[in-house]
C-alpha positions in Angstrom: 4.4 -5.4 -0.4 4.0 -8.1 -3.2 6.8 -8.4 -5.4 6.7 -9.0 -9.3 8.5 -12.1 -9.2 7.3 -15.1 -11.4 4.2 -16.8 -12.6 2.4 -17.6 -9.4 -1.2 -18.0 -9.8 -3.3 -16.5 -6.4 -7.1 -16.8 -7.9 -8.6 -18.8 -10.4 -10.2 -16.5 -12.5 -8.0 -15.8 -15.9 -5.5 -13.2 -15.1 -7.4 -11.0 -18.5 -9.7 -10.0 -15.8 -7.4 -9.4 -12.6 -4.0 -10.3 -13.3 -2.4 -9.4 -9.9 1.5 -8.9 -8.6 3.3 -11.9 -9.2 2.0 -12.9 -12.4 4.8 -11.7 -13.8 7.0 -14.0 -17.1 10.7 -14.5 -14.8 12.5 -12.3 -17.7 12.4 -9.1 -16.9 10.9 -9.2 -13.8 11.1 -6.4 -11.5 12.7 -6.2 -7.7 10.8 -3.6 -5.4 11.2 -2.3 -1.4 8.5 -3.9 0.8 9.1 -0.7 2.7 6.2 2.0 3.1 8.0 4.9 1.4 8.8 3.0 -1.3 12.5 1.5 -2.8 14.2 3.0 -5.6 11.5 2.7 -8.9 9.6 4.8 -6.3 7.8 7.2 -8.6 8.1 11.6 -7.8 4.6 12.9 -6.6 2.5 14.2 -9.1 2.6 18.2 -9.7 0.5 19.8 -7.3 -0.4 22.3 -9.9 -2.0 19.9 -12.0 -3.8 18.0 -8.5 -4.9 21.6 -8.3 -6.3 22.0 -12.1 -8.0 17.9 -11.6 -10.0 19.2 -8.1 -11.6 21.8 -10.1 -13.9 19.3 -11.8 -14.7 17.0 -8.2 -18.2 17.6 -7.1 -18.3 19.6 -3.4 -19.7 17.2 -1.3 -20.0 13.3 -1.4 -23.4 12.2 -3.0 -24.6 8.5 -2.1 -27.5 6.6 -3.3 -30.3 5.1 -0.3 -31.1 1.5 -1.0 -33.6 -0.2 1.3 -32.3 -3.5 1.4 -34.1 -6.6 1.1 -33.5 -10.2 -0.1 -33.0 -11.8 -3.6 -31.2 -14.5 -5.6 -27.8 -13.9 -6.1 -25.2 -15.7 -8.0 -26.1 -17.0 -11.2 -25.9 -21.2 -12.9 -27.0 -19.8 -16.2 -24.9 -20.9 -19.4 -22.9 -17.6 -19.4 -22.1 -18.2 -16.1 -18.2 -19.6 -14.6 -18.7 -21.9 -12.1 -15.1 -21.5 -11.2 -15.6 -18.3 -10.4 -17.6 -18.9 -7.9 -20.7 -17.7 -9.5 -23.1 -20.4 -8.0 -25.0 -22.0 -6.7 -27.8 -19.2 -6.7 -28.8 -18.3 -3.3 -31.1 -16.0 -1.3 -29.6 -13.2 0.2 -30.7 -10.7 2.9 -29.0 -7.3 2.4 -29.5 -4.9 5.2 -30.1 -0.8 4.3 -27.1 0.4 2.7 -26.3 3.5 0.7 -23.6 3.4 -2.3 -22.3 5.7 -4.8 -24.2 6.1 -8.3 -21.0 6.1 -10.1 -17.2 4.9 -9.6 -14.8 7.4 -8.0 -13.2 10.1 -10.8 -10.0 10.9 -11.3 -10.8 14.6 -10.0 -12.2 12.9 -6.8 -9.1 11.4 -6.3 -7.0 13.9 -7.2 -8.8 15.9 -4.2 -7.6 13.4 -1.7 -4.3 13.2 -2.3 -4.0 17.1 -2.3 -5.9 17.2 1.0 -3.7 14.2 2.2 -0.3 13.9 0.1 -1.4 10.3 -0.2 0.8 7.9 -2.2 -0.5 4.9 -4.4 0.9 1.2 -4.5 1.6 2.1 -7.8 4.0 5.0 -7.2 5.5 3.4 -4.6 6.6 0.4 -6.4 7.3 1.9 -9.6 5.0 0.5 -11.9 1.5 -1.0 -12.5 0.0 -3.1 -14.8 -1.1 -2.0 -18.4 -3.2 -3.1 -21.1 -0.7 -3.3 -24.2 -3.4 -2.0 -26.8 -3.0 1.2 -24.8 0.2 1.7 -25.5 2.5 2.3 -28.8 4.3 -0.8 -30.1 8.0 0.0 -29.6 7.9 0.7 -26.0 5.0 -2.6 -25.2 7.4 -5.1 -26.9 10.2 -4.0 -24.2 8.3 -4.4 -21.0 7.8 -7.8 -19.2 4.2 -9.4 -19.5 1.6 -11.2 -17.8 2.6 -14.8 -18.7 -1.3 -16.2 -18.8 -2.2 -12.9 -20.6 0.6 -11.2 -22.2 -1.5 -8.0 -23.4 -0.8 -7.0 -19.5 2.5 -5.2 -19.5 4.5 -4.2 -16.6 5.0 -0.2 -17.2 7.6 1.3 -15.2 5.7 5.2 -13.9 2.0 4.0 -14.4 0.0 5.8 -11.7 -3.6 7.1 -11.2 -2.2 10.4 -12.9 -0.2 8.8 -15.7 -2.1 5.8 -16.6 0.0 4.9 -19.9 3.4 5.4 -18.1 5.8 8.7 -18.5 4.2 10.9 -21.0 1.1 9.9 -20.2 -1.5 12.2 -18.0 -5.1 12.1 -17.1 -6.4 15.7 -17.8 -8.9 15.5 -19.9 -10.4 12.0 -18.0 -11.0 14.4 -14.8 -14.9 12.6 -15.4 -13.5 9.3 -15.7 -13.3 6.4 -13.3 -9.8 6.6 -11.1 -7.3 3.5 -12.0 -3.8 2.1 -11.0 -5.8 1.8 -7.7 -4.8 -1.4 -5.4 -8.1 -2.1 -3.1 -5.6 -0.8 -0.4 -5.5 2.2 -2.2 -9.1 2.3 -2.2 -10.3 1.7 1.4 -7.7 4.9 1.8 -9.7 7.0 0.2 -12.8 5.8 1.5 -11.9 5.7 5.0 -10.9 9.3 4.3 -14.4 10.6 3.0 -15.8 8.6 6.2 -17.2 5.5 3.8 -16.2 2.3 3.1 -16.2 -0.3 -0.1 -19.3 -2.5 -0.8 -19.5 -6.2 0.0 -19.7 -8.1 -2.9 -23.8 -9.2 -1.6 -24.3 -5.2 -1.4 -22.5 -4.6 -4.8 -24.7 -7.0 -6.9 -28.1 -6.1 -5.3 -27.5 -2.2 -6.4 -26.3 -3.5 -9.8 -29.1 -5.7 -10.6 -31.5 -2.5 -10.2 -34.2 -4.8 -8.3 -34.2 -7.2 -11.5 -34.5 -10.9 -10.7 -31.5 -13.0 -12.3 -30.8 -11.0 -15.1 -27.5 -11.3 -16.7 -26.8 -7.4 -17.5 -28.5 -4.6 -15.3 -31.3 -3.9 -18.0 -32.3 -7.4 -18.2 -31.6 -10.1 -20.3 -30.5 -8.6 -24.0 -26.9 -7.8 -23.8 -27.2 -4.9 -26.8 -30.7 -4.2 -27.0 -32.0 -3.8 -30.4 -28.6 -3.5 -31.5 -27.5 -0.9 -28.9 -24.7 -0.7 -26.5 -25.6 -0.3 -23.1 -21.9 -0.8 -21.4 -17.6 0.0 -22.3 -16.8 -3.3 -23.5 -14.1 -3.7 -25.7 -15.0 -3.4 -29.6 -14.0 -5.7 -32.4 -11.6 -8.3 -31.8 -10.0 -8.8 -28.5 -7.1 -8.2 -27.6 -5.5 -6.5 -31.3 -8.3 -6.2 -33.3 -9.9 -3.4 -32.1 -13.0 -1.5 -34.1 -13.3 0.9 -32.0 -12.1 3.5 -29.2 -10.3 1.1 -26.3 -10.2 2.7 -22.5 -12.4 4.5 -19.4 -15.4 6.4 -20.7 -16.9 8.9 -18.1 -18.5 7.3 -15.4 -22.1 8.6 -16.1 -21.7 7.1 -19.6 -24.6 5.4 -21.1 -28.1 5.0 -18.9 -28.1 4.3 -15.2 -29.8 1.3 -13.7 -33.1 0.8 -12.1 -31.5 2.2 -9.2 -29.6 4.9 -10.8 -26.0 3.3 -10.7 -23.9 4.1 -14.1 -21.3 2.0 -15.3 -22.1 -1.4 -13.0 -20.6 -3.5 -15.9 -18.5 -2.2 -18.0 -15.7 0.2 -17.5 -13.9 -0.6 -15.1 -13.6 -3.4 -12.3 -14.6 -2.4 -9.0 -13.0 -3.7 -6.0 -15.3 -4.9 -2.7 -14.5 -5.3 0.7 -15.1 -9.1 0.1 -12.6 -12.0 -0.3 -13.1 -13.7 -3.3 -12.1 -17.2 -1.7 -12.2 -16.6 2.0 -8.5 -15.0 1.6 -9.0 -11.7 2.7 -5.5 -11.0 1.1 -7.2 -11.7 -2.4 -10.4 -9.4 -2.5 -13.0 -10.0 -5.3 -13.6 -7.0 -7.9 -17.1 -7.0 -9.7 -18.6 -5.9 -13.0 -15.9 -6.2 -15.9 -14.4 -3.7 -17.5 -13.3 -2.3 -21.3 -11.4 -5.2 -21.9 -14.0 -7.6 -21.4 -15.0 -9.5 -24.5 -17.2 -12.4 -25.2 -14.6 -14.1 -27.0 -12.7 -14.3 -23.7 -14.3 -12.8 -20.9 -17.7 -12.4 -20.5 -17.9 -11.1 -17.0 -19.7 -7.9 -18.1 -22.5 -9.2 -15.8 -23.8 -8.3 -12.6 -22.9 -11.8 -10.9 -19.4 -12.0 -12.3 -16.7 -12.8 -10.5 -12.9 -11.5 -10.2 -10.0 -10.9 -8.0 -6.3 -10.0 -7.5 -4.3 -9.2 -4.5 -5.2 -6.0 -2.2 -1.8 -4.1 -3.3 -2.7 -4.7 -7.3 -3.0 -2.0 -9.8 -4.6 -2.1 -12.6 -5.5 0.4 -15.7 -8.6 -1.2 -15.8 -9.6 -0.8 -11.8 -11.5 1.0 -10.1 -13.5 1.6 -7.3 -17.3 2.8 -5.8 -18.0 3.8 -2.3 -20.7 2.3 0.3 -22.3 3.7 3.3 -24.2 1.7 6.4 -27.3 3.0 7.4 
């Protein structure tokens, strides 16, 4: 397991988008087991009553979307792009037939696996994840070590998939909303499980772009439409300004694309089986999330670029599932 043990930069995309393990300020720092089961911050299991109560809202069978495939431009060079993440050059793609999830994976969805399976999270097993500060009252974020690059990620001893905030914390009431504290291990877990695997990051942005042709968002070229939100970005001034609600909103939240995915930017980030560098220890996440903001991060588009490390959890992470076909 990664430890939380200094600033040590492993991507180059800013750590506001997928600050990983080990982008930690020295002070305060934490020390966990590399072992499976976890050292001492080790977090309980959550309450199988209430994994029974978050199953009641998962659908009954797994639902996937049929794409045909085909080739088109992916990448992007235009002026919102980041070349340093990778974004270009443009290129022409062939993606074979695939099928992939309309939405991210819920919380109820999740909750169903780890009942079937007693499965345990990076983030319970290391005792902690990482936390967007706005999320959480100001006496207890101004004790917890931060992200030194982006120090509205806090360290928060018991943040989990179930308690997203830390202790105190729970996600009934978000049974409809994407899963988070999820490392990309985490993720292939569950979707080895239900018999799928994670998108490449070629399959990813060929079912976000709905079969539009370089368009930034997966409408077209208009981030708000006359004057309407089309995607959870985060409102008012980022990162303590905020005009408006800040966090996951259901994953069938505003319209679906051309091919009827929800949520491709926006939301959450969504980890692919892709390295974002030709590491396969540093996968790329796609899409953006609520914290995005263009006054920081604009990667609320469908070929933006991010990353952390495959045992990084995040409350802003999530995950969709893929199929061959």
């Amino acid at each position: 397991m990664a430890k939380l043990e200094g600033m040590v930069s492993t991507h180059d995309a800013p750590s506001c988008c997928g600050a990983s393990r080990g982008e930690v300020d020295d002070a305060g720092a934490s020390e966990f087991a590399e072992s499976e089961s976890g050292g001492p911050g080790a977090m309980p299991a959550p309450p199988r009553e209430m994994l029974q109560a978050l199953t009641a809202a998962a659908p009954g069978q797994l639902s996937l979307l049929g794409l045909d495939g085909g080739a088109f431009q992916m990448g992007s060079e235009d002026q919102l792009a980041y070349p340093q993440d990778g974004e270009g050059p443009v290129r022409r793609v062939k993606v074979t037939p695939f099928a992939i999830a309309a939405t991210t994976v819920t919380v109820a969805e999740f909750a169903t696996f780890v009942l079937a399976t007693g499965y345990r999270s990076d983030a319970e097993r290391m005792g902690d994840s990482l936390v967007f500060s706005g999320k959480l009252e100001s006496g207890v974020a101004d004790s917890l070590p931060r992200v030194a690059d982006a120090p509205w990620w806090a360290v928060v001893p018991g943040a989990t998939w179930f308690s997203p905030e830390g202790p105190g914390s729970e996600v009934r009431g978000r049974e409809d909303h994407p899963v988070t504290h999820v490392s990309q291990r985490d993720a292939q877990a569950y979707a080895e499980w239900v018999g799928a695997r994670l998108p490449t990051e070629e399959e990813w942005e060929f079912a976000a772009r709905g079969g539009l042709d370089q368009q930034p968002y997966p409408w077209g070229g208009v981030r708000d439409p006359e004057g309407q939100r089309r995607m959870n970005i985060f409102p008012g001034s980022f990162p303590d300004a905020p005009d408006g609600p800040v966090g996951t909103v259901p994953v069938r939240s505003y319209a679906p694309n051309g091919y009827g995915l929800f949520n491709v930017t926006g939301n959450v980030w969504e980890w692919t089986a892709s390295p974002f560098h030709g590491d396969r220890a540093v996968p790329a996440m796609r899409g953006g999330s609520y914290m995005c903001h263009e006054s920081y991060c604009r990667r609320y588009r469908t070929s933006a670029r991010s990353s952390a490390t495959a045992d990084t959890s995040l409350g802003h992470t999530g995950f969709r599932l893929a199929l061959s076909r």
